[in-house]
N, C-alpha and C positions, 0 to 999 in steps of 0.2 A: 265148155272149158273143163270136163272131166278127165282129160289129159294129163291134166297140171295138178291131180292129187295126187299126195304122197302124207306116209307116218313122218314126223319130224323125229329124226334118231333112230327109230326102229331099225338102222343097219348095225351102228353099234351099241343100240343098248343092252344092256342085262340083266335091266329090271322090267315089269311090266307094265309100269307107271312112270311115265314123269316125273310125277312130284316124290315117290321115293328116290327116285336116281339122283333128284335136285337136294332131298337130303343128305343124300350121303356122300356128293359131292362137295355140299358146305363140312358138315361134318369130317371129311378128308382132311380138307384143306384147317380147317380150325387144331385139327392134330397136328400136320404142317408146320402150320403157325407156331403154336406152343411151343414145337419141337425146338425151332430153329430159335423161338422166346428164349427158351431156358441151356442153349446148347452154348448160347455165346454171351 
């Protein structure tokens, strides 16, 4: 079944980690958040 590998993301990621990318994903969205917290 060597076929069936593949990097999960690696087409568009930008980071070279997952778990950074997953950070700065949260982190994105919690500015986001806040944004939209305090805009209205």
């Amino acid at each position: 079944m060597s076929e069936n590998n593949f990097e999960r993301g690696s087409a568009l990621s930008i980071f070279g980690s997952d778990r950074k990318e997953d950070f700065m994903a949260l982190a994105f969205a919690l500015v986001i958040a806040f944004g939209v917290y305090f805009a209205y």
